[in-house]
C-alpha positions in Angstrom: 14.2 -29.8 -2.5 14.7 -26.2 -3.4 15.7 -23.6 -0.9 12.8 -21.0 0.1 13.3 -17.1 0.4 12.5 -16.1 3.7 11.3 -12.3 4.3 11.8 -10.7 7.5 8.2 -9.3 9.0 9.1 -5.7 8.0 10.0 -6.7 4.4 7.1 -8.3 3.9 5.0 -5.7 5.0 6.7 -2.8 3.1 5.8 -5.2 -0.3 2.3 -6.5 0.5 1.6 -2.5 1.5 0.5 -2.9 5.0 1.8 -1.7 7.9 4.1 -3.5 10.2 1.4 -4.1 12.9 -0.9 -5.1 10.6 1.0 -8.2 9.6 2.3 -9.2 12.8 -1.6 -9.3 13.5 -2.0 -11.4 10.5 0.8 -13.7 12.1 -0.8 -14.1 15.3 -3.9 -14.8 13.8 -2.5 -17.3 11.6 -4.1 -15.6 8.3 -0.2 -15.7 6.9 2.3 -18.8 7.5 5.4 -17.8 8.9 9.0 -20.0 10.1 10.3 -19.3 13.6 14.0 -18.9 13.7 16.1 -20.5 16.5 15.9 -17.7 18.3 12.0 -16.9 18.2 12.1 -14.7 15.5 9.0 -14.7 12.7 10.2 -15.2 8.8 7.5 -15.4 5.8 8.0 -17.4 3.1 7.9 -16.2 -0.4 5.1 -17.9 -1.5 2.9 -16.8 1.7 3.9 -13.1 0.4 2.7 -14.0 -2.9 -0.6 -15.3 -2.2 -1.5 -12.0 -1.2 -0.1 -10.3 -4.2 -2.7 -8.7 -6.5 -0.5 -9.8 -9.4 1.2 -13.0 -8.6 -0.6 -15.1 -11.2 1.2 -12.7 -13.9 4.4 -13.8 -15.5 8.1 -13.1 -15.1 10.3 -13.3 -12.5 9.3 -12.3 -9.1 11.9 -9.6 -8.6 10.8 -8.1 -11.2 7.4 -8.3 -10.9 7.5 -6.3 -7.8 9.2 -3.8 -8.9 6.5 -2.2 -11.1 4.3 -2.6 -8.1 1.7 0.0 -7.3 3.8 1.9 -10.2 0.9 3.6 -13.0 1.6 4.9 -16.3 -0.2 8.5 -15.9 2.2 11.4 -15.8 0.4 14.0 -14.4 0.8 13.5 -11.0 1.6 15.8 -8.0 2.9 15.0 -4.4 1.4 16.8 -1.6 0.4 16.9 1.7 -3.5 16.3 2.9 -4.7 19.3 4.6 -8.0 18.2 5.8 -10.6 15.3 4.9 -14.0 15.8 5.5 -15.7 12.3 5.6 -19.7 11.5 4.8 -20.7 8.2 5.3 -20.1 7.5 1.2 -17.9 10.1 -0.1 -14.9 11.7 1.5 -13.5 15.3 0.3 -9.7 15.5 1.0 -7.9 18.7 0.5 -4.6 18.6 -0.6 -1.9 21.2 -0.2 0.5 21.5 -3.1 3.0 24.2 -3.4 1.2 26.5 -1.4 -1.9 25.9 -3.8 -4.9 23.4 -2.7 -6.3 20.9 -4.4 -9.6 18.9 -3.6 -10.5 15.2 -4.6 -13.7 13.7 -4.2 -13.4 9.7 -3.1 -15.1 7.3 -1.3 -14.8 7.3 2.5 -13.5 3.2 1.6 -10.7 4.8 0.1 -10.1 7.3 2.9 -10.2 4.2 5.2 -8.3 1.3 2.9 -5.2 3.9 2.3 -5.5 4.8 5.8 -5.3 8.8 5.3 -5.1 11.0 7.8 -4.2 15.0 8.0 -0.2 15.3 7.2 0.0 12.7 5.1 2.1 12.6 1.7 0.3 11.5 -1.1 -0.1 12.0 -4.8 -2.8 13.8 -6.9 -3.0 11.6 -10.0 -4.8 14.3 -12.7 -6.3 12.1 -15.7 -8.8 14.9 -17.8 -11.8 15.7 -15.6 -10.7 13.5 -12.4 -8.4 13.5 -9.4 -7.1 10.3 -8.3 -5.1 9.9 -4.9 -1.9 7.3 -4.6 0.0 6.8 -1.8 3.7 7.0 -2.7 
């Protein structure tokens, strides 16, 4: 029987992209399997991690899957700070402040929401041609 990798709650998090409170809800809901140590102590498998992966069908080994996580291939990218968000109940505007320049990207108010932005936060203006994208780092 081969040996399983086992990820410490805060590992797990940082790779699956959600906050540490998030997946010790996920634990006590029982939405992810997790090992208790001998002393009490919550470990996640490897494969729980990786049912939740976006790309863990793809091939190659998983070390180096996850390194090219979240990465993207555009270039033209700039890392600020988001000075204010105005949310509608579709779209959100969110203001960025780059340099001592602004910048202002038109997304939906799921985005605002699913990345969790809030006023202070670091993020990165992804520039393709005629549209803004926002990535957080």
């Amino acid at each position: 029987m081969a040996t399983q990798t086992l990820l410490v709650p805060r590992d797990a998090a940082k790779i699956l992209g959600v906050s540490y409170p998030t997946l010790k809800q996920w634990i006590y809901k029982g939405k992810i399997r997790t090992i208790k140590t001998a002393g009490g102590h919550h470990r996640v498998p490897q494969q729980e991690v990786d049912k939740f992966l976006y790309r863990a069908e793809s091939k190659g080994p998983i070390p180096r899957r996850r390194e090219s996580f979240r990465r993207i291939s555009g270039r033209n990218q700039l890392i600020g700070r988001v000075a204010q968000i105005k949310n509608d109940k579709l779209l959100a505007q969110v203001t960025l402040s780059i340099g001592g320049q602004t910048i202002t990207s038109i997304i939906t108010a799921d985005a605002v929401r699913e990345m969790r932005l809030k006023v202070g936060d670091t993020v990165a203006a992804l520039i393709k041609s005629t549209e803004v994208m926002l990535l957080r780092p």
